[in-house]
C-alpha positions as CSV (number, residue, x, y, z in Angstrom):
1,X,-4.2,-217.9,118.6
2,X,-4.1,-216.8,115.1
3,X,-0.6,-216.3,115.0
4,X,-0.1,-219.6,116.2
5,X,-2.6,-221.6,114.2
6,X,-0.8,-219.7,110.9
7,X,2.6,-220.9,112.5
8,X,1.5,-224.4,112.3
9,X,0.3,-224.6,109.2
10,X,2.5,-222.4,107.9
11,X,5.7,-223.1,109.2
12,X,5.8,-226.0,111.1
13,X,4.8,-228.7,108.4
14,X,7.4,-227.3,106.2
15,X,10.2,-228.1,108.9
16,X,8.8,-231.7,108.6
17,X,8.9,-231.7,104.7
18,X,12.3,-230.3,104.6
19,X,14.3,-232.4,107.2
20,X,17.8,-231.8,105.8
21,X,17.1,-228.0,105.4
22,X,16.0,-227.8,108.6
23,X,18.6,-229.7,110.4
24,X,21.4,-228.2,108.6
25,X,20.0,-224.9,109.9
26,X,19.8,-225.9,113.5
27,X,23.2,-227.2,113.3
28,X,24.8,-224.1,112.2
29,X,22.7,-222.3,114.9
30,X,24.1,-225.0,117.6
31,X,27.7,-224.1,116.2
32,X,27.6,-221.1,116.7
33,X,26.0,-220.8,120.1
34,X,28.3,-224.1,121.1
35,X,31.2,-222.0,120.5
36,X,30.5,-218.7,122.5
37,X,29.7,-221.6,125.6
38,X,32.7,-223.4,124.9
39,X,34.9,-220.4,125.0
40,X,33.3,-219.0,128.1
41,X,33.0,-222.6,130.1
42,X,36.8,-223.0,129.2
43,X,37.9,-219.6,130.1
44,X,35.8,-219.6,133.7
45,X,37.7,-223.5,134.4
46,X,41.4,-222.1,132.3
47,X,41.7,-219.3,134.4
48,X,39.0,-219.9,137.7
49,X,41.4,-221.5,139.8
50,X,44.6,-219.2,138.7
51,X,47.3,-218.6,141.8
52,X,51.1,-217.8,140.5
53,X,53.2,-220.9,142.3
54,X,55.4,-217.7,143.2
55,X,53.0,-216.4,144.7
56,X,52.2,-219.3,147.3
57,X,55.3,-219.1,148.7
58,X,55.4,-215.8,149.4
59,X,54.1,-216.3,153.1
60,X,52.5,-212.4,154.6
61,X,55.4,-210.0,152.7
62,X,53.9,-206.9,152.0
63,X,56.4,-205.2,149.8
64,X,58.8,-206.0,146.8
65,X,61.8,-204.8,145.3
66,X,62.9,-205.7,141.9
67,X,64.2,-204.4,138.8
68,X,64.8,-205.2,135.2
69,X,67.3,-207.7,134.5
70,X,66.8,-208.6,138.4
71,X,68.9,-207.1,141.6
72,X,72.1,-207.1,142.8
73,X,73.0,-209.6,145.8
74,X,74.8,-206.7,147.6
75,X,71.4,-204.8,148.1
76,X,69.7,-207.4,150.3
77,X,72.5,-206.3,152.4
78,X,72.0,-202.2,152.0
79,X,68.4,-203.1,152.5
80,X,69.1,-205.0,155.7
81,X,71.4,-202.3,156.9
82,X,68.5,-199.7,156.7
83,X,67.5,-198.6,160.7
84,X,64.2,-200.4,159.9
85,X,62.7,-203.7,161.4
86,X,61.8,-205.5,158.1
87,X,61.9,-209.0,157.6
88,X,63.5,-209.4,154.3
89,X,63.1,-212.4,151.7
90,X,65.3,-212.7,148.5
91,X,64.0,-214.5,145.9
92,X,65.5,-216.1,142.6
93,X,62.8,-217.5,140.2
94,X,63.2,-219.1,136.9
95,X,61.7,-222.8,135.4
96,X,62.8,-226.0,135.5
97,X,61.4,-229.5,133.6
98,X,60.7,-232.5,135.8
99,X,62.4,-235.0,132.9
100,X,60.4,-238.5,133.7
101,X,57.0,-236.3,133.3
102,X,57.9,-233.3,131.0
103,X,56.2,-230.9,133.6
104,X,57.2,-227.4,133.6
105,X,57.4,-225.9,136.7
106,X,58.5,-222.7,139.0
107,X,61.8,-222.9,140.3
108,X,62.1,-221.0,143.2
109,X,65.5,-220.0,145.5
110,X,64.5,-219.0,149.0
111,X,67.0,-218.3,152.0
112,X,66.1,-221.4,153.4
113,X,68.2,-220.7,156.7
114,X,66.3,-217.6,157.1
115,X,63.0,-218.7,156.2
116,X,63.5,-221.9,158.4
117,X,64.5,-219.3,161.6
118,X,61.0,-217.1,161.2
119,X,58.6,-220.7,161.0
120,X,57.6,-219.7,164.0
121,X,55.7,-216.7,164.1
122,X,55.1,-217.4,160.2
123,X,51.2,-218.4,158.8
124,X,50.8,-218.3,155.1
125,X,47.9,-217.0,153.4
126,X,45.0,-219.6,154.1
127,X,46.0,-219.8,158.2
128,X,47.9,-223.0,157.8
129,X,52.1,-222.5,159.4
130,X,54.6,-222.0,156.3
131,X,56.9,-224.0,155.5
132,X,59.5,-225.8,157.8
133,X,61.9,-226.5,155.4
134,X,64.7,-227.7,158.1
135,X,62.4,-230.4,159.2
136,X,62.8,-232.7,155.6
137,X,66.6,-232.0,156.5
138,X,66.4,-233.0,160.1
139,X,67.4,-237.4,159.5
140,X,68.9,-236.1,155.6
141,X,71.4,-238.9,154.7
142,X,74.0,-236.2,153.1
143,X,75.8,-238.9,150.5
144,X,76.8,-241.8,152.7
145,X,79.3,-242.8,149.6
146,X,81.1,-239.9,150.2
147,X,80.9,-238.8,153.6
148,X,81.6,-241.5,155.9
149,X,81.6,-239.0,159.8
150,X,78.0,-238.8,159.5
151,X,77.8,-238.1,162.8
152,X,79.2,-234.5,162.1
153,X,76.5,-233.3,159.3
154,X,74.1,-231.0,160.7
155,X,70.7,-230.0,158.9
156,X,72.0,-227.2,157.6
157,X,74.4,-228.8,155.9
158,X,71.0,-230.5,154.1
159,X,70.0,-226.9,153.4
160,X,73.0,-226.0,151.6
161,X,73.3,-229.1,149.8
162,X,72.9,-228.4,145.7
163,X,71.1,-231.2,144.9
164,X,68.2,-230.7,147.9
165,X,65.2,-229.6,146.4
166,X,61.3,-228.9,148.0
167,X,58.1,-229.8,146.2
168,X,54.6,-229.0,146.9
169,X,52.5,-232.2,147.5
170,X,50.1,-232.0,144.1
171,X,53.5,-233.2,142.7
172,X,53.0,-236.5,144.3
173,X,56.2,-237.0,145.5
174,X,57.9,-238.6,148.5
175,X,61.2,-237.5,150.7
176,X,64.5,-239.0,149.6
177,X,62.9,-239.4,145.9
178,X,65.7,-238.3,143.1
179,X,64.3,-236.0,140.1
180,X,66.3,-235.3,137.3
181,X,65.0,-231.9,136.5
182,X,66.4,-229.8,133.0
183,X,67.1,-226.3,134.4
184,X,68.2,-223.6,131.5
185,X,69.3,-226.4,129.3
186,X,71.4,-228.6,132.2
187,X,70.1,-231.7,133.6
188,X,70.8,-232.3,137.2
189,X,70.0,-234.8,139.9
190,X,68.3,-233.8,142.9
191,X,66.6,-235.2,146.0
192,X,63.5,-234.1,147.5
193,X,63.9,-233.1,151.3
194,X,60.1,-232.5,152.0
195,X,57.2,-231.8,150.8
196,X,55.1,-228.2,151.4
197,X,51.3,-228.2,151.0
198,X,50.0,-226.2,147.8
199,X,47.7,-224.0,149.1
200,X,44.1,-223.3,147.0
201,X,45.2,-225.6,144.5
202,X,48.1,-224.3,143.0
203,X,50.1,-226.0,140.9
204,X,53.1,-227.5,142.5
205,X,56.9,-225.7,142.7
206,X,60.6,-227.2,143.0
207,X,61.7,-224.9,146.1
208,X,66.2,-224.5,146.8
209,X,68.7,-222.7,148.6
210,X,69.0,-219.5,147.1
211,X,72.5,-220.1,146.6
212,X,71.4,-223.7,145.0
213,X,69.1,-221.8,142.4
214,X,71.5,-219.2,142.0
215,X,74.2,-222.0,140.3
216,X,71.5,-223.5,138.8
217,X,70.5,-221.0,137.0
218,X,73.5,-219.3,136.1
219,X,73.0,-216.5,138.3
220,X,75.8,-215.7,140.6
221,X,75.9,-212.7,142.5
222,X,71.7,-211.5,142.0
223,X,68.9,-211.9,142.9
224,X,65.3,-211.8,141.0
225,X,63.5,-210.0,143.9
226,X,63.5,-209.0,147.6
227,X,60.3,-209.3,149.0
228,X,59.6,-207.9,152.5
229,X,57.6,-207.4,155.5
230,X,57.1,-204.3,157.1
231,X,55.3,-203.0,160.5
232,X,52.1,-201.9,160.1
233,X,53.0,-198.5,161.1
234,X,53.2,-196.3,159.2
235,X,51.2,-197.2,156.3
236,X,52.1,-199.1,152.6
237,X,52.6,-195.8,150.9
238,X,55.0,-194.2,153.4
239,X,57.0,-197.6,153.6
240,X,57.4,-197.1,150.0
241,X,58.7,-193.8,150.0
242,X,61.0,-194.3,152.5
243,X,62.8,-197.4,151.0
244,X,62.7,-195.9,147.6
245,X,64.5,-193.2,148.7
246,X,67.5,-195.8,150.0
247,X,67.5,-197.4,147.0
248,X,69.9,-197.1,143.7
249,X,68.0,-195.3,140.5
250,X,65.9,-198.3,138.3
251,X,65.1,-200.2,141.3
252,X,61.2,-200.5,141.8
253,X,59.4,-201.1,145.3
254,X,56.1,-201.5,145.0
255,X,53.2,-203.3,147.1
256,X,53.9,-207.3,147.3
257,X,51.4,-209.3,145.0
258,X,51.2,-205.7,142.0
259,X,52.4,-208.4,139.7
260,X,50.2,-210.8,140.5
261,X,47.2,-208.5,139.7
262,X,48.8,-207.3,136.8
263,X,48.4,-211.0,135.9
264,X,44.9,-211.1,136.6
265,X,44.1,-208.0,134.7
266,X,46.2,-209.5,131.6
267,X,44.1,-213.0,131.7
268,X,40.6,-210.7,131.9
269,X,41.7,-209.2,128.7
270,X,42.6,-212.3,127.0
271,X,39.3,-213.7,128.4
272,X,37.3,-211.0,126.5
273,X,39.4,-211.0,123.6
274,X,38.3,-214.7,123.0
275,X,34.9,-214.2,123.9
276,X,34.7,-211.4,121.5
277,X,35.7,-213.7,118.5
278,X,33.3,-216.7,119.5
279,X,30.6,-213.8,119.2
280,X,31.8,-214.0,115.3
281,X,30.5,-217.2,115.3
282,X,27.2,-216.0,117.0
283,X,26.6,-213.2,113.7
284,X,27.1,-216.8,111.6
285,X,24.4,-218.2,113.4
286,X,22.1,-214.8,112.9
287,X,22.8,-215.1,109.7
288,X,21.8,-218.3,109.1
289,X,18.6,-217.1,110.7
290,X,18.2,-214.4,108.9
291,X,19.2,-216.3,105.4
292,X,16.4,-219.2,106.3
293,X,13.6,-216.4,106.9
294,X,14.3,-214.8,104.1
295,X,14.3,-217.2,102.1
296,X,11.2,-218.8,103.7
297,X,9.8,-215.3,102.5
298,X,10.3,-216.0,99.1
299,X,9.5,-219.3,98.7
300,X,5.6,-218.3,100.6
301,X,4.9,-215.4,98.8
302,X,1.8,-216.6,97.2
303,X,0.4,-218.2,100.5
304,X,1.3,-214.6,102.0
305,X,-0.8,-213.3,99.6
306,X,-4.1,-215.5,100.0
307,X,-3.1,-214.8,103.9
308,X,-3.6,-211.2,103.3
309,X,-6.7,-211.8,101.2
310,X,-8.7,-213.6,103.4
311,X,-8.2,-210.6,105.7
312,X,-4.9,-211.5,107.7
313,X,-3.0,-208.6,108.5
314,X,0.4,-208.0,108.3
315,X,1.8,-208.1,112.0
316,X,-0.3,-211.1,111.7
317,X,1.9,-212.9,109.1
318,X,5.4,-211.1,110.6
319,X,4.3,-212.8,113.9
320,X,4.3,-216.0,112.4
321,X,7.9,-215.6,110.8
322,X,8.8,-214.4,114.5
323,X,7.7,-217.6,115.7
324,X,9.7,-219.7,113.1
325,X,12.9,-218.0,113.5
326,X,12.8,-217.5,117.9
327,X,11.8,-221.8,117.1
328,X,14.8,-222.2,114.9
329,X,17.1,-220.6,117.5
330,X,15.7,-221.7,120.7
331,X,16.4,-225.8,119.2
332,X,19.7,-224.9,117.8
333,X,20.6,-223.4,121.3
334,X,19.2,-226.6,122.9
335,X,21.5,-228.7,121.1
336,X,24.0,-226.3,121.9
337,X,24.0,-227.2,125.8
338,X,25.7,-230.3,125.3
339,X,27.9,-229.4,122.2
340,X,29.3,-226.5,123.4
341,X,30.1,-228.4,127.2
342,X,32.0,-231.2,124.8
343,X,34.1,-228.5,123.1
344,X,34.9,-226.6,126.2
345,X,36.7,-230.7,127.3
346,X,39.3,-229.8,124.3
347,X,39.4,-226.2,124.9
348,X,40.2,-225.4,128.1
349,X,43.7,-227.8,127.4
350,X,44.2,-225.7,124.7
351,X,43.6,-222.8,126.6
352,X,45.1,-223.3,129.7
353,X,49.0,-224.2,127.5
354,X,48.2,-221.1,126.4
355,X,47.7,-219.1,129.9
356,X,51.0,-221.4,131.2
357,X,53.1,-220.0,128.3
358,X,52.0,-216.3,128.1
359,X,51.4,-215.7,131.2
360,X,51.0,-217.6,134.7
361,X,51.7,-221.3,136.3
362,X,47.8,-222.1,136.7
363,X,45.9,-225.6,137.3
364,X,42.4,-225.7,135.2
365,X,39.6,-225.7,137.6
366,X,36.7,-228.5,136.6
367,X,34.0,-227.1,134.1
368,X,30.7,-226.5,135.3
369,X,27.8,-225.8,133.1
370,X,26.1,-223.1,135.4
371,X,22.7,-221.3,135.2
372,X,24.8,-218.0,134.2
373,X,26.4,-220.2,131.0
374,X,22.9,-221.3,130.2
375,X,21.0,-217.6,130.3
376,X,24.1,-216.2,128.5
């Protein structure tokens, strides 16, 4: 009761007397604090609802083969010839620019025929049936202008067609739609066939023939990766071994999804490295503490002194410090609360064109100012 009594009359009129000293204080407190939140709010919403586009379409594949510089066309075929029963996927991936909205976004080549004959048994990784793609070619107008025998065109014939393109539904767009999309520096037309769900919120890709994406791209003759599915008997590791032994010197197989995780592992060190520099503006803040005590010190040295005369004793006065600097930084972190939530709105923009362009497609999650946030 002491303490608190000495707190009052000690330190809590002077925050009264000295309203800009005070506030300018509490605001560099709420800086500091504001910008750890910021950073942390904007890294949970920047990265929280991360899934690679590539990897959405990737269906139940278990394995992947891929090299540097990507694969040669003529190994899906050694691969294929192998006395194995694996279902087998070649991929081409790259970017392309949707021109009306400037969205970047995967470009994927898939063996539509293929993928189209295995719908059946197919699920993709939330329980909802892959992709049909032969069902946006089944009433396809194939260029009316040109081709008059409609009656001839079959849906494959849609499939093969360069300018047929698949996008995922967040792109909000509708079958027989044209895009004009910039793919390595060459604009195109194309027209959307159909339209796959994106699954857990991933952000939307522009699906082709492989042989589409291949001319496209500029990439005749390979292939990015082969991914594949394998029985489950025997296990992962032995599957592994066995292919790798088939398979030409520098070509990798490893476990399907590796690079996501690599991914993953990637954005947690970026995460910390950020929120390791935000704590810099944390020391600010103790320092600010710390410099206002101090100097608070100073400036009561002769009221410390008729403290300790009238028989106050020194963990007496120290408490009483204690209590002005725990008051400073408990309203500076109140102020904080709201501050740093408003900076985490500009940050996680900035944050998530930063996680696009280094590292992964990804679609910022909402930000949510959570209990956890609050205690931190």
């Amino acid at each position: 009761m002491a303490a608190l009594r000495l707190f009052y009359r000690f330190m809590v009129r002077p925050f009264f007397r000295e309203p800009v000293r005070t506030a300018v204080t509490i605001l560099g407190i709420a800086l500091g604090v504001a910008v750890v939140l910021a950073i942390d709010l904007a890294g949970d919403a920047a990265t929280g609802s991360f899934r690679s586009s590539v990897e959405t379409l990737s269906g139940d594949n278990n394995l992947e083969i891929r090299a540097s510089g990507g694969l040669p066309e003529s190994l899906v075929g050694t691969v294929a010839q192998l006395p194995y029963a694996l279902r087998i996927s070649p991929r081409i991936e790259d970017y392309a620019v949707v021109q009306d909205t400037k969205q970047t976004l995967p470009l994927i080549g898939l063996d539509l025929v293929g993928e189209t004959a295995g719908y059946a048994d197919r699920m993709s990784g939330d329980g909802t049936p892959a992709v049909n793609f032969m069902e946006g070619c089944a009433h396809a107008d194939l260029n009316p202008a040109k081709d008059h025998d409609q009656s001839s065109k079959t849906p494959f014939d849609c499939l093969a067609d360069p300018a047929s393109v698949w996008v995922g539904s967040s792109l909000g767009r509708k079958p027989g739609e044209h895009l004009t999309l910039l793919l390595n520096d060459r604009e195109g037309d194309y027209i959307v066939r159909g339209i796959y769900p994106d699954l857990n919120g991933a952000e939307s890709a522009i699906v082709m023939d492989i042989a589409s994406a291949q001319r496209a791209v500029g990439r005749a003759g390979r292939v990015d990766r082969i991914l594949l599915k394998s029985p489950p008997s025997p296990n992962i590791d032995e599957w592994e071994q066995r292919l790798a032994a088939a398979l030409p010197a520098g070509v990798e197989v490893r476990a399907q999804g590796a690079g996501t995780n690599e991914n993953r592992q990637m954005l947690t060190a970026f995460r910390w490295n950020l929120r390791l520099l935000s704590y810099i503006s944390l020391v600010v803040g103790g320092f600010l503490i710390y410099n206002t005590i101090s100097v608070s010190v100073v400036r009561r040295r002769s009221e410390i002194g008729i403290v300790r005369a009238l028989g106050g004793s020194r963990g007496l006065v120290l408490s009483a410090f204690l209590l002005e600097s725990a008051t400073l930084g408990l309203a500076g972190t109140l102020a904080a609360l709201p501050l740093g939530r408003l900076m985490a709105g500009g940050t996680v923009k900035l944050m998530g064109l930063t996680v696009q362009a280094l590292y992964v497609s990804s679609r910022p999650a909402s930000i949510e100012l959570s209990p956890t946030s609050i205690a931190l």
